[in-house]
C-alpha positions, 0 to 999 in steps of 0.5 A: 275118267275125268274130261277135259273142259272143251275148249281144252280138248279143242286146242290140243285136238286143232293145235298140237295133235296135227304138228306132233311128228313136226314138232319131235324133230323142229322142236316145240313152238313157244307158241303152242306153250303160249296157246296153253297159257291163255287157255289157263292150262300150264298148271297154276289153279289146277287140282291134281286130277286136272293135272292129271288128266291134261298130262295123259291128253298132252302126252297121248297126244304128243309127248314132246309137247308134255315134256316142256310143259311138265318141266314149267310146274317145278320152277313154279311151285318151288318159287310159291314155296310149295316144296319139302324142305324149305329152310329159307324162302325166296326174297320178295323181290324175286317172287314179285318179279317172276311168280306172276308171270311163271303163273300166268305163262307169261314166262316160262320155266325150266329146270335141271334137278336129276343130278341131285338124285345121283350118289357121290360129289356134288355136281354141281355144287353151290359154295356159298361166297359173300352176297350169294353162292358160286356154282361149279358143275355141269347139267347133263340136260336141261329141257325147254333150254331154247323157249324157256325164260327162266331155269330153275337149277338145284345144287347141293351145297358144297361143305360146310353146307352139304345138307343144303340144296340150293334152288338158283333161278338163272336167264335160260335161252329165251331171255335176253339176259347172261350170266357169265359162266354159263357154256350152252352145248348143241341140243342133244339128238335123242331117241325120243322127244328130240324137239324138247330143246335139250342142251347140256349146260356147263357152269364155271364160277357162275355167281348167283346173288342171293337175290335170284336165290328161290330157296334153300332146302334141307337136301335130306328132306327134299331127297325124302320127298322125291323118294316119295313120288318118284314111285308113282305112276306118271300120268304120261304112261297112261296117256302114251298107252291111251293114244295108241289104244285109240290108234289101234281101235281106229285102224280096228274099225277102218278095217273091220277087224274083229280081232284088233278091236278085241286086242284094242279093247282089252288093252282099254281094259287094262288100262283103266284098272291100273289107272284106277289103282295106281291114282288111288295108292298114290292118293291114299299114300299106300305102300312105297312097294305097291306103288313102284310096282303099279308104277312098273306096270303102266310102263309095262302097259306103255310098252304093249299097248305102243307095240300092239299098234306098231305091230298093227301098222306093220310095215308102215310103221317103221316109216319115221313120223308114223304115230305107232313108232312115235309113241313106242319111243315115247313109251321107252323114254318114259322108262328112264325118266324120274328113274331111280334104283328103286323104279328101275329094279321095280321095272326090272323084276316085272319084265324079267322076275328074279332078274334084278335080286339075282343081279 
């Protein structure tokens, strides 16, 4: 398992460890974003095991926190050019004005793209008018709203252009920009992760030039990719597991107890060996099956490893704050998150077998 620099360990263990259950209900300081900018830790100049072992840290150590910094690395890397399904790049001024600051942490990024997974018309959808595009539609949510500066909305092409999706970096709730056309709706009270300053966005007739236009993709290309992806296992599942096996091998040696130390020990145990195959498939671009269902089993492992120490806790962790119920809600919002019906039935048929081909 790949370590974390030590200065990396220190800042998550003396800066978002202690504030966590804060932090879920008065949302993530912009400053705790900004901590992981200076210590070059918001994702540019990282290999994917770093990303990968920093985001099961964050998440294991407050999954709030890994949300909006997981949310920052696509409106980057989308404005680099590392995308599938780049038709048309985004204008040199635009790349000159926000790249270096999306790299650096300077500003930070949002993004609002899960309604392009979803069948039927577009919402929103992008028609292309004189010098730039016109955008129609609401965003369910769109997480950071509050401390980000910039955020990324994709948007399918309304025809003759419905092959295209079209990536609009728009002023988000930090910047002292507007545009006309943006209604932002009260942060939405979730089961899990509430401090993630998510709001629902609704756009009507927000006209974006072409020059705050990051790119244009071939919507086919993209989806293909996302497909791609979205059957691996996410680094926060192992991370939320992580935190609460260490939870549950602490309450273990508090109290001297064999029997929670065994349990904290095979769930460590389980851990590493899906880890292990589930990096190893996604590397080696393995089977799109075996990959979903090694993805539904860290969900799984989530799950358990969160209610052994809920039910370890027992009472005391129905008492809200407590770190066992933090983490089994964390654990269950990563059920839907990057859900897609391939994911969702993969996890279906792991937890009841048969279930989801007799639905």
């Amino acid at each position: 398992m790949r370590a974390l620099r030590d200065d990396a360990v220190d800042l998550i263990a003396s800066v978002i460890a202690p504030s966590a259950a804060a932090t879920e209900h008065v949302g993530v300081p912009r400053a705790t974003i900004d901590a992981l900018a200076r210590a070059g830790l918001l994702g540019a100049g990282l290999d994917r095991a770093d990303m990968r072992e920093l985001g099961e840290v964050l998440a294991g150590t407050d999954a709030t926190t890994w949300f909006c910094w997981t949310q920052h690395q696509t409106p980057m890397r989308t404005l680099a050019g590392d995308v599938a399904g780049l038709r048309e790049g985004a204008p040199e001024e635009l790349r000159s004005r926000l790249l270096p600051g999306l790299q650096s942490g300077k500003l930070l990024g949002a993004v609002a793209f899960a309604h392009v997974r979803r069948p039927g018309p577009a919402n929103p959808a992008a028609t292309r008018v004189a010098g730039g595009w016109r955008l129609d539609g609401t965003l369910d949510w769109v997480t950071s709203w509050d401390i980000a500066d910039v955020v990324l909305v994709m948007a399918q092409g309304a025809p003759p252009d419905e092959r295209a999706l079209v990536c609009c970096y728009l002023p988000a709730g930090a910047s002292s920009d507007a545009i006309p056309g943006i209604a932002v709706g009260e942060p939405l009270n979730l089961l899990a992760m509430s401090g993630t300053h998510t709001r629902p966005v609704a756009l009507e007739g927000v006209l974006v030039p072409d020059a705050a236009v990051g790119a244009v993709l071939d919507r086919a290309a993209w989806l293909a990719e996302d497909a791609r992806r979205t059957v691996d296992a996410s680094p926060a599942a192992f991370g939320v597991a992580r935190g609460a096996i260490a939870h549950l091998s602490s309450l273990a040696q508090r109290r001297d107890d064999h029997l929670l130390a065994a349990s904290a020990d095979h769930l460590a145990e389980a851990c590493r060996s899906v880890r292990t195959r589930a990096y190893a498939a996604a590397d080696a671009d393995d089977d799109p099956s075996r990959r979903v269902r090694l993805r539904a089993e860290s969900l799984d492992l989530a799950l358990r490893a969160a209610t052994a120490a809920v039910t370890a806790m027992a009472g005391a962790a129905m008492v809200r704050d407590n770190p066992a119920e933090r983490r089994l809600r964390e654990a269950a919002f990563l059920l839907v998150q990057a859900q897609t019906r391939v994911t969702r039935t993969a996890f279906l048929d792991r937890i009841v077998p048969g279930g989801a081909e007799r639905g």
